[in-house]
C-alpha positions as CSV (number, residue, x, y, z in Angstrom):
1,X,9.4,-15.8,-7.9
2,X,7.3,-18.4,-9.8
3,X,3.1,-18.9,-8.8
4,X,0.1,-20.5,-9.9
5,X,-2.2,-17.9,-10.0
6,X,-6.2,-17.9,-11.5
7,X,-7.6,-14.7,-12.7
8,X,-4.2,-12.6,-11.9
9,X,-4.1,-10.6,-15.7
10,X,-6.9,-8.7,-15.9
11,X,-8.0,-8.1,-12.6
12,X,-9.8,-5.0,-11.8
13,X,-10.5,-4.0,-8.3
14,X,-10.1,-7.2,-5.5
15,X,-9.9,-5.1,-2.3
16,X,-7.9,-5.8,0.6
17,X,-10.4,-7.6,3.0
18,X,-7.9,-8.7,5.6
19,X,-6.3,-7.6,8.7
20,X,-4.4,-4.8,7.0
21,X,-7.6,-2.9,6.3
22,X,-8.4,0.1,8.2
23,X,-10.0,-0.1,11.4
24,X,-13.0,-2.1,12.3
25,X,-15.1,-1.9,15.4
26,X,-14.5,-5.5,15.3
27,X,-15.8,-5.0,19.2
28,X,-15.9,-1.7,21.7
29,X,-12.5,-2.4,22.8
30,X,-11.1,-1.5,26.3
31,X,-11.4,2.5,27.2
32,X,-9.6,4.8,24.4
33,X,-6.0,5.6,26.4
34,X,-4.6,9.1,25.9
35,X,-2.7,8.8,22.8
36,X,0.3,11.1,23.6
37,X,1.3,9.1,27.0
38,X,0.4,5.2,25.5
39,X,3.3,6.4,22.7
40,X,5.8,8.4,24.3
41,X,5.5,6.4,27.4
42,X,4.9,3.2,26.4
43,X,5.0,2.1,23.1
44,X,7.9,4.0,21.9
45,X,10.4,2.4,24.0
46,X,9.2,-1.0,23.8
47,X,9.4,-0.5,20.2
48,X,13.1,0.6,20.5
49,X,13.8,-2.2,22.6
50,X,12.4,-4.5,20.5
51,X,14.8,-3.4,17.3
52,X,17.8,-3.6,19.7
53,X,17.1,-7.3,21.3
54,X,15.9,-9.0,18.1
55,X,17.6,-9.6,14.2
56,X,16.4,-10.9,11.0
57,X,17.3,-13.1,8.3
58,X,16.2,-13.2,4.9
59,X,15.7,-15.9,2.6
60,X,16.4,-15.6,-1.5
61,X,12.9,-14.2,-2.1
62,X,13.2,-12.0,0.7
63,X,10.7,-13.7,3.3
64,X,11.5,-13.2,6.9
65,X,12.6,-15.1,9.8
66,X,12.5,-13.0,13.2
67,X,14.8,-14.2,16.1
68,X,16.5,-12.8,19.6
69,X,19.9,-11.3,19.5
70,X,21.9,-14.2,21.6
71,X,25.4,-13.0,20.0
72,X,26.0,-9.6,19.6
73,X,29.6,-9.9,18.5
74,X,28.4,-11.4,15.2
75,X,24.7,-10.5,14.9
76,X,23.2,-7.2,13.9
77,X,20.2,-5.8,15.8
78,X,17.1,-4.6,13.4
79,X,18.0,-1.4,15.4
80,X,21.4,-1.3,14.5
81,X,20.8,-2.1,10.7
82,X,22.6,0.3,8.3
83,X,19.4,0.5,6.1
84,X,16.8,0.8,8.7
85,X,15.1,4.1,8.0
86,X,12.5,6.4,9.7
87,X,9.4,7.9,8.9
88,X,7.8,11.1,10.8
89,X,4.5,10.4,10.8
90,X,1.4,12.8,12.2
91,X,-0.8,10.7,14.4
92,X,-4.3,10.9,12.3
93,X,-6.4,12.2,15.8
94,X,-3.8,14.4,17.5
95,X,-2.3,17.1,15.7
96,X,0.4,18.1,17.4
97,X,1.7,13.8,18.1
98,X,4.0,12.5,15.4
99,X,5.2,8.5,15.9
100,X,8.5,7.0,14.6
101,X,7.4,4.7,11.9
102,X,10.7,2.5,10.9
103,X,11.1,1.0,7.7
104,X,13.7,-0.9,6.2
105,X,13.5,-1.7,2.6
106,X,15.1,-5.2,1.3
107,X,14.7,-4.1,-2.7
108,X,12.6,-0.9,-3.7
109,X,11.8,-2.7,-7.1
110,X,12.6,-2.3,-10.6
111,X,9.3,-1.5,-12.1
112,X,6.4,1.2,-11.6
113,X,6.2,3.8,-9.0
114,X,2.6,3.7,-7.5
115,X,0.6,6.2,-4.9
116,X,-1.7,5.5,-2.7
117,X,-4.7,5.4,-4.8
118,X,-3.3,2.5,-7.2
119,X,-4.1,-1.2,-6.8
120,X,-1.4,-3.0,-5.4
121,X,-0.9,-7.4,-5.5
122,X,1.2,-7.9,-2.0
123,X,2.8,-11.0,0.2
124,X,2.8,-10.1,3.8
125,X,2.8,-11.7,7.0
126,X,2.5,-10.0,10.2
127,X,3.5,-9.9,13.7
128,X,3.5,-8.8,17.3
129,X,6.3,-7.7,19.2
130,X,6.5,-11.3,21.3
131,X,7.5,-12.5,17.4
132,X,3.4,-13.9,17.4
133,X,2.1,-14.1,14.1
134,X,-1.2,-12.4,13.5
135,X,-1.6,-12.8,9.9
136,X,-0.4,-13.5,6.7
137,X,-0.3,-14.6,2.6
138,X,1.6,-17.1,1.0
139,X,3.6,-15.6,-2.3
140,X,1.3,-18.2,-4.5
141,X,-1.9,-16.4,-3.1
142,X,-1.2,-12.8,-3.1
143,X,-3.4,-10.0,-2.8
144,X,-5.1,-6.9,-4.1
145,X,-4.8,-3.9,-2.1
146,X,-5.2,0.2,-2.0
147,X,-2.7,1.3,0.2
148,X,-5.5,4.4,1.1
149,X,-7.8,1.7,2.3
150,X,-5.1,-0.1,4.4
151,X,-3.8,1.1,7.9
152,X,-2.2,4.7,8.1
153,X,1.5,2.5,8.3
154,X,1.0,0.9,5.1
155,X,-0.5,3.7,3.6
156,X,3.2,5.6,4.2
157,X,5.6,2.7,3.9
158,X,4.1,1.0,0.4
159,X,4.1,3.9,-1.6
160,X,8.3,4.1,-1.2
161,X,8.7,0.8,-3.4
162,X,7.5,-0.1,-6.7
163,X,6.3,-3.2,-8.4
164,X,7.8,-5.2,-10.6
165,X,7.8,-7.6,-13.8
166,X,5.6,-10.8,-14.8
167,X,6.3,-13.4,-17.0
168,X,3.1,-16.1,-18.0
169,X,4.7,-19.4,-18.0
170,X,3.8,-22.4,-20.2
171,X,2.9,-24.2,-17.2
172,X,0.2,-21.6,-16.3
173,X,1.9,-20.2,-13.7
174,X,3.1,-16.5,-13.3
175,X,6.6,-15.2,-12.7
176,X,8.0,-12.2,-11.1
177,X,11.2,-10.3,-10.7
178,X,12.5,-6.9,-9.6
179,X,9.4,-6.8,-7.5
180,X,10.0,-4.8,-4.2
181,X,10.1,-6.4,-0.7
182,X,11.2,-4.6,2.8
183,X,9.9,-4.9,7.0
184,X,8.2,-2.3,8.6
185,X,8.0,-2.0,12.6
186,X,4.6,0.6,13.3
187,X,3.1,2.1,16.5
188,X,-0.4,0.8,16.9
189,X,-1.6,4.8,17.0
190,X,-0.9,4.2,13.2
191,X,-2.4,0.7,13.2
192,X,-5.7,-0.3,14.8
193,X,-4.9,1.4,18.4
194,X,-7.3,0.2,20.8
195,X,-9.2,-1.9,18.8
196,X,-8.9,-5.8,18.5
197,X,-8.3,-7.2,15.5
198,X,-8.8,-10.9,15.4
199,X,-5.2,-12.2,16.6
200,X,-4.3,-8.6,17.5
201,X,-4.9,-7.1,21.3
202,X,-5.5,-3.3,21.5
203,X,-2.8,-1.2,21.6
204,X,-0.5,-3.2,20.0
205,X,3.1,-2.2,17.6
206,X,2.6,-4.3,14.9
207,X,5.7,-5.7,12.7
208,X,5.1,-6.6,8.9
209,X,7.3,-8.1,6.0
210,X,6.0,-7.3,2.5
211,X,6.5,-8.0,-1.4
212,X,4.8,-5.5,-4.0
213,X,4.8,-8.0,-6.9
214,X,2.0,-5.5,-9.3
215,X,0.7,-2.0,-9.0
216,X,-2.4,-1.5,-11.4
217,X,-2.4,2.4,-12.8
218,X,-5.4,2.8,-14.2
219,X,-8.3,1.6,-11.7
220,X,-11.1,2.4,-14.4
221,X,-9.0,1.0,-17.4
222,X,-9.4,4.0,-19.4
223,X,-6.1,4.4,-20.8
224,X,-5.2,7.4,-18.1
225,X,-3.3,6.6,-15.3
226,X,-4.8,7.4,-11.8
227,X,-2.2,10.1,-11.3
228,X,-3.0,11.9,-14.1
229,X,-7.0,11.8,-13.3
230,X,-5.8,14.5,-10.3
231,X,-6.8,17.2,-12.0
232,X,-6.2,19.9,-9.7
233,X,-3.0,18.4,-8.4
234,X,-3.2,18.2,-4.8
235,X,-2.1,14.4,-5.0
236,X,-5.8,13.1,-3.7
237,X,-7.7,12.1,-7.2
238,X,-10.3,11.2,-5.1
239,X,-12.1,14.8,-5.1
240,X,-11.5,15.0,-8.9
241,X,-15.0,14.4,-10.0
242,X,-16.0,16.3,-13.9
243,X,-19.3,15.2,-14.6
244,X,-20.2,15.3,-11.2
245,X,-21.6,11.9,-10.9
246,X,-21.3,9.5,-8.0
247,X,-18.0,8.3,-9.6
248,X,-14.5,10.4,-9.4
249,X,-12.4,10.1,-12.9
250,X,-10.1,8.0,-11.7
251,X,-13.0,5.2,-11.0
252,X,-15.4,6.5,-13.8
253,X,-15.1,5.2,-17.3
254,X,-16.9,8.2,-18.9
255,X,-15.6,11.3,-17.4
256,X,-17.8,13.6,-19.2
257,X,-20.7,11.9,-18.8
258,X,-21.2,12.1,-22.5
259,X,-21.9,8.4,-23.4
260,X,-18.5,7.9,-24.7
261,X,-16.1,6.4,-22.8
262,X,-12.4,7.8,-22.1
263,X,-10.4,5.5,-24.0
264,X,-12.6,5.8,-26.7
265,X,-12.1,9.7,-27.1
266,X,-8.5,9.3,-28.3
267,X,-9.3,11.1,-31.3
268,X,-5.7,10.5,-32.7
269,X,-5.4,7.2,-31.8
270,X,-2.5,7.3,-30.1
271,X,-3.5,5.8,-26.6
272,X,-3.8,8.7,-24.6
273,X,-7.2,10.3,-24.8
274,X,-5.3,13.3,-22.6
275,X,-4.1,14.9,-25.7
276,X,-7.4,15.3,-28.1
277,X,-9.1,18.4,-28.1
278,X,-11.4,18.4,-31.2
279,X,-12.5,22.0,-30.7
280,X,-9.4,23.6,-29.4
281,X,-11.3,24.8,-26.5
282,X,-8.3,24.0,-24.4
283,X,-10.3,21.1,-22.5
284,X,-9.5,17.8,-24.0
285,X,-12.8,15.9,-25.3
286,X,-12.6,13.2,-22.7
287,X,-13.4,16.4,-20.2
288,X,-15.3,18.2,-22.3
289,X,-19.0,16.8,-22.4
290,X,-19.8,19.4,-25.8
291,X,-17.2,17.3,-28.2
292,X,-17.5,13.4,-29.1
């Protein structure tokens, strides 16, 4: 996978401004359906019906090509794919409502395991279940995303793959391999439902192909990774906030609120600013606002 790409290496935060963001009252939208019947009465069988009547075929870097299944003797179904896996997946508004979110993952990727919470460069396109598409990026102009930020679909499917390598060409152009790349088929309660979406009608199952090219780890550059900035482990570092500022550590440069910055309170020089505790207190100085 060769590019041309301007300002790829060091960038920080571009977020995901497209239709894969979370929902938008682009418009009011039709009246809100019962979410229990549209899915179990509706959507899950066209869904289901869709996978059995339709195949795809992959290209070398992994890009998609939907189609009907006219020969069954020699074709395989999406629904009949040995790899195609399933997700149970709580509806975000009805407790008790959990939706088949299917999956099916062409390479998980050789490089770094990402959550949620980490910056992600993707490829995607995007379409309806009449094989329409709504949206999509072209591998040379791929783009930044947090999966949090995204639709509840992406924000369970792209956490399972990982990213993978670069190389900077002499030509100026970026390389990648071992990148991951897979197809996910979602109910539109765990897309945009009843809202409309630009090329998308309300209520509709979306389909998407995808290629996580680069994860970024470390959102505020401070030499600790956003997973380890959850401090009280509950997987969100988003409610992990020290020095109680407007910031939480995993977006705040100075966690103590000291005016040192993180990276620069690794006492022993060893790149990790986790292990320096000056004063032994058992708080390591880039937490603890007494030691600089």
């Amino acid at each position: 996978m060769k590019f041309k790409i301007l300002g790829l290496i060091g960038v920080f935060i571009l977020l995901f401004t497209t239709n894969c963001k979370k929902d938008e009252d682009v418009n009011n939208g039709p009246e809100i359906k019962d979410r229990k019947e549209q899915y179990n009465n509706v959507e899950k069988d066209s869904i289901i019906h869709f996978m059995q009547t339709h195949r795809y075929e992959l290209d070398t870097q992994y890009n998609v090509v939907l189609d009907t299944l006219d020969d069954p003797q020699n074709q395989t179904s999406i629904w009949d794919d040995p790899n195609l896996q399933v997700l149970q997946v709580a509806d975000p508004e009805v407790s008790d409502l959990i939706y088949d979110l299917y999956y099916i993952p062409f390479e998980i990727g050789t490089g770094n395991s990402f959550t949620k919470y980490d910056n992600v460069l993707v490829s995607y396109k995007g379409w309806l279940l009449n094989r329409k598409v709504f949206d999509q990026t072209v591998d040379n102009l791929p783009r930044w995303f947090y999966p949090r930020n995204t639709i509840k679909a992406w924000e369970n499917v792209i956490p399972l793959f990982k990213d993978g390598t670069y190389t900077v060409n002499n030509d100026g152009t970026v390389s990648f391999d071992g990148y991951g790349a897979g197809m996910l088929i979602t109910p539109s309660g765990l897309a945009y439902y009843h809202l409309a979406q630009n090329k998308v009608p309300p209520y509709s199952p979306l389909i998407f192909s995808f290629k996580t090219f680069l994860a970024d780890l470390d959102a505020d550059n401070d030499n600790i990774p956003n997973s380890v900035e959850d401090l009280d482990g509950d997987g969100d570092p988003t409610n992990d906030n020290t020095d109680g500022d407007i910031y939480p550590n995993y977006f705040d440069q100075d966690d103590d609120n000291d005016g040192v910055l993180t990276k620069d309170e690794d006492t022993n020089g060893d790149g990790d600013p986790t292990n320096d505790d000056t004063d032994g207190d058992g708080v390591p100085n880039y937490l603890d606002k007494d030691t600089h």
